[in-house]
Backbone bond lengths (Angstrom), bond angles and torsions (degrees), N, CA, C in turn:
res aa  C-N    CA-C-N  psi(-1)  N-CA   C-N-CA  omega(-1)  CA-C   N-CA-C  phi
1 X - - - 1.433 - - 1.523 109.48 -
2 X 1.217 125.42 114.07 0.904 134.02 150.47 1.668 139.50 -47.82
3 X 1.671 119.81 99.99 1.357 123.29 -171.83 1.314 124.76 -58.62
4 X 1.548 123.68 137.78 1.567 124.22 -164.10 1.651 93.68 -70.82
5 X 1.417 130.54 135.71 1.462 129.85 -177.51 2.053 104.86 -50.68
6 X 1.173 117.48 -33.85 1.596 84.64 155.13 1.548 149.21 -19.21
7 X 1.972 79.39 -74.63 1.255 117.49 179.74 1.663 95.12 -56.04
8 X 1.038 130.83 -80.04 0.967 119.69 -154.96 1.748 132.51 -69.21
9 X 1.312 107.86 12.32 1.791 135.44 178.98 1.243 72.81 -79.04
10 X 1.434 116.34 -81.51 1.645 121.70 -154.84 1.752 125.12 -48.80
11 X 1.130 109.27 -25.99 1.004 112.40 170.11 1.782 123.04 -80.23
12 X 1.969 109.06 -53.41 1.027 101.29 148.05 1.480 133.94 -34.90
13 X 1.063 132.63 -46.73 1.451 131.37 170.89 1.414 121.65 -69.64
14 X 1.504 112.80 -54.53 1.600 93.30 161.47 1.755 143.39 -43.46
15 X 1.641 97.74 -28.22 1.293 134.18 150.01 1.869 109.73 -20.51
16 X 1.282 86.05 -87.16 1.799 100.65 174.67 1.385 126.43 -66.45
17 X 1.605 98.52 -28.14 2.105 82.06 172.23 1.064 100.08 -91.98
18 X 1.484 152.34 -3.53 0.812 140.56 156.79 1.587 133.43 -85.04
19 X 1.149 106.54 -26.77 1.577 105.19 138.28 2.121 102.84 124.24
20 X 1.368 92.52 -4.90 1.394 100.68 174.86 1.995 110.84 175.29
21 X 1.166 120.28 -149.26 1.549 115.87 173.64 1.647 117.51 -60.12
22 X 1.547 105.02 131.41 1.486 111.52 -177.65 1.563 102.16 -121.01
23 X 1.098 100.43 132.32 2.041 111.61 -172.34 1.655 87.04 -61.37
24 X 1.085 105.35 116.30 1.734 113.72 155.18 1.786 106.76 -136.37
25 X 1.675 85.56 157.88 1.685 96.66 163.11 1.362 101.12 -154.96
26 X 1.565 114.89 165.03 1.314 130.53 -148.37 1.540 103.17 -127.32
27 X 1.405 117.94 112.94 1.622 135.92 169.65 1.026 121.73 -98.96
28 X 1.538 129.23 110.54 0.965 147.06 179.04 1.607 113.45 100.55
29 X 1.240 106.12 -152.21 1.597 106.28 -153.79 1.832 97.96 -151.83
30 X 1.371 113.02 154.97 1.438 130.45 179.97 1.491 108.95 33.19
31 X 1.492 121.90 -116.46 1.432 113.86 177.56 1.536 112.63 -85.35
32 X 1.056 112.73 22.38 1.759 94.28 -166.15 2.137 87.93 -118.26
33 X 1.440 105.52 -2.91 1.424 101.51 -166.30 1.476 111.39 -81.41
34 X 1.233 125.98 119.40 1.741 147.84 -172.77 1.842 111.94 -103.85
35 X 1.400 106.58 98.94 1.066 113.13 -171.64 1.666 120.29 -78.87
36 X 1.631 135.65 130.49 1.170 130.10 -140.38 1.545 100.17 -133.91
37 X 1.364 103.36 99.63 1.466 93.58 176.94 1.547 118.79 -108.11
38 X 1.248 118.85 167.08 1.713 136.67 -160.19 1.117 146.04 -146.01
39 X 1.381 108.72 110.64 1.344 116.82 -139.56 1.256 96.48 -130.91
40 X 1.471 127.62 162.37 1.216 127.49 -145.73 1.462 102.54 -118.03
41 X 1.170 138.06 158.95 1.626 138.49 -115.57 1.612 81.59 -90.88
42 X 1.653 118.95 -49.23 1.446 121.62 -158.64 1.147 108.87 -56.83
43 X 1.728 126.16 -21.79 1.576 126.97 -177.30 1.162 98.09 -87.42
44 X 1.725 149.16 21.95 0.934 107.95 -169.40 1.914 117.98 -68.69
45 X 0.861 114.25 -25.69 1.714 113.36 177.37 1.826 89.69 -48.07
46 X 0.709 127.68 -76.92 1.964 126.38 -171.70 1.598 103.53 -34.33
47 X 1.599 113.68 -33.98 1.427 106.17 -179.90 1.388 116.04 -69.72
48 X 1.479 100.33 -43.72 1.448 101.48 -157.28 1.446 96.12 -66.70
49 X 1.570 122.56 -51.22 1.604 137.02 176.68 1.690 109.69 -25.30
50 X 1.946 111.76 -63.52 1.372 117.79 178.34 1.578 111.50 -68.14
51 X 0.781 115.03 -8.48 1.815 115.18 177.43 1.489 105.69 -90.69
52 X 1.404 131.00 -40.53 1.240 115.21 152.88 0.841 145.59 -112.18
53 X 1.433 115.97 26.81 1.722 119.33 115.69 1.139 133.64 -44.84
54 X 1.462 119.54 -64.54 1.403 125.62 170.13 1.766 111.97 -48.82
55 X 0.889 117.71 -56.31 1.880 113.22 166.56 1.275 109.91 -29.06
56 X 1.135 112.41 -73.42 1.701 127.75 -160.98 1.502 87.48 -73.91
57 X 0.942 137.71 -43.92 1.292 108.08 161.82 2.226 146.39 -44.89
58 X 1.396 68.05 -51.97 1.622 98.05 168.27 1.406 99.97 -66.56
59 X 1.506 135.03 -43.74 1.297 139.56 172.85 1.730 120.35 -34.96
60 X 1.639 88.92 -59.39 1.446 123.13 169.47 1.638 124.70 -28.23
61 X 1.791 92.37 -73.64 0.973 108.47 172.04 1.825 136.49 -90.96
62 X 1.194 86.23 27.80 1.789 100.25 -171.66 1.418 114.97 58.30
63 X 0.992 123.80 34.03 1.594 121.67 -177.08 1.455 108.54 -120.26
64 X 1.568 96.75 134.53 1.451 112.37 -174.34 1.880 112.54 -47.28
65 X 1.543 124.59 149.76 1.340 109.58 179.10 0.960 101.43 -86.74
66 X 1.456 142.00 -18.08 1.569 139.84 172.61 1.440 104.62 -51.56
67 X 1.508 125.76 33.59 1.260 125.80 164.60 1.642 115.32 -95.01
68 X 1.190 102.07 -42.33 1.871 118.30 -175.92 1.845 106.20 -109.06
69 X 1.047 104.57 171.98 1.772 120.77 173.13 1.271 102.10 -164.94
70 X 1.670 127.81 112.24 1.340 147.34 166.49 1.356 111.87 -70.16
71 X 1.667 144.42 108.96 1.248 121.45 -163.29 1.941 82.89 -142.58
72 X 1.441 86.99 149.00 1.261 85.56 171.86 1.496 100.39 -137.55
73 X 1.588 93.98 162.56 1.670 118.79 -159.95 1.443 103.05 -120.41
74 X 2.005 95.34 147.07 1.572 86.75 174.83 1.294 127.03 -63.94
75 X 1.386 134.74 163.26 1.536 122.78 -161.49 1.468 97.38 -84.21
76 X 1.567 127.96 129.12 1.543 116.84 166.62 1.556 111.82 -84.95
77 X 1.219 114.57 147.38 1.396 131.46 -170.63 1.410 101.35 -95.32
78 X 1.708 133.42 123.16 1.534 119.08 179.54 1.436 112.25 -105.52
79 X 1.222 132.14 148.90 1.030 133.47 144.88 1.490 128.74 -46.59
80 X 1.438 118.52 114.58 1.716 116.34 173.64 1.490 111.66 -152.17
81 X 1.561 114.21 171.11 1.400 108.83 -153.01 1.706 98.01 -65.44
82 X 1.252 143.56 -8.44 1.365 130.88 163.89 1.319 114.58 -82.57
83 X 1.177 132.58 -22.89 1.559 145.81 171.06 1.450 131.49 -73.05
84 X 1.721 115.02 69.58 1.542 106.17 155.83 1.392 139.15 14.73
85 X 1.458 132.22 91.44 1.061 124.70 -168.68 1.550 118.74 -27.85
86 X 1.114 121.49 -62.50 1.638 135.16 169.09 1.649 105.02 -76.46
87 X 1.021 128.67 90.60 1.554 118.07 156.49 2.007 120.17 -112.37
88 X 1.538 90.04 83.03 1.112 81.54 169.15 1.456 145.28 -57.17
89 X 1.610 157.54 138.64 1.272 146.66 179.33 1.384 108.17 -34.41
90 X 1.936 116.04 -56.85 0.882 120.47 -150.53 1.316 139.98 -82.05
91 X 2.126 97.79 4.78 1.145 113.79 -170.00 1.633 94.74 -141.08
92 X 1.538 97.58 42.84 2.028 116.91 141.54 1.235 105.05 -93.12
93 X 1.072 109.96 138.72 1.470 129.96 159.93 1.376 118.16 -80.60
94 X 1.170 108.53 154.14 1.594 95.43 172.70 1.821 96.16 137.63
């Protein structure tokens, strides 16, 4: 699917303040489609930061903010060969 050139400023730009690929997906269709990107709970300072950017952007350019949604997710913890089968958060030290 091809992004409406809105959509796709906004993403390009989240792109760069964020410093490389940002998990997004796209709801809805033609003008009514609001692009939703997702970021993981530990960035939230990067969320709140790219959300008002993207505003003041949208500000900028007269465009409604019901274009984007900044959402953040709890952080998942992965399993890898340095990682304890069970590593809970709550039993890091630190």
């Amino acid at each position: 699917m091809t992004l409406p050139w809105h959509l796709t400023a906004l993403v390009s730009m989240a792109e760069r303040l964020v410093g490389g690929p940002v998990r997004h997906d796209v709801r809805g269709e033609g003008a009514d489609a609001t692009v939703v990107f997702h970021l993981e709970a530990r960035d939230a300072v990067l969320a709140r930061r790219l959300d008002a950017a993207l505003a003041a952007a949208c500000d900028a350019a007269s465009m409604p903010r019901r274009y984007f949604v900044v959402r953040t997710e709890p952080t998942t913890f992965r399993k890898g060969p340095d990682i304890p089968d069970a590593w809970p958060p709550e039993h890091v030290s630190g």
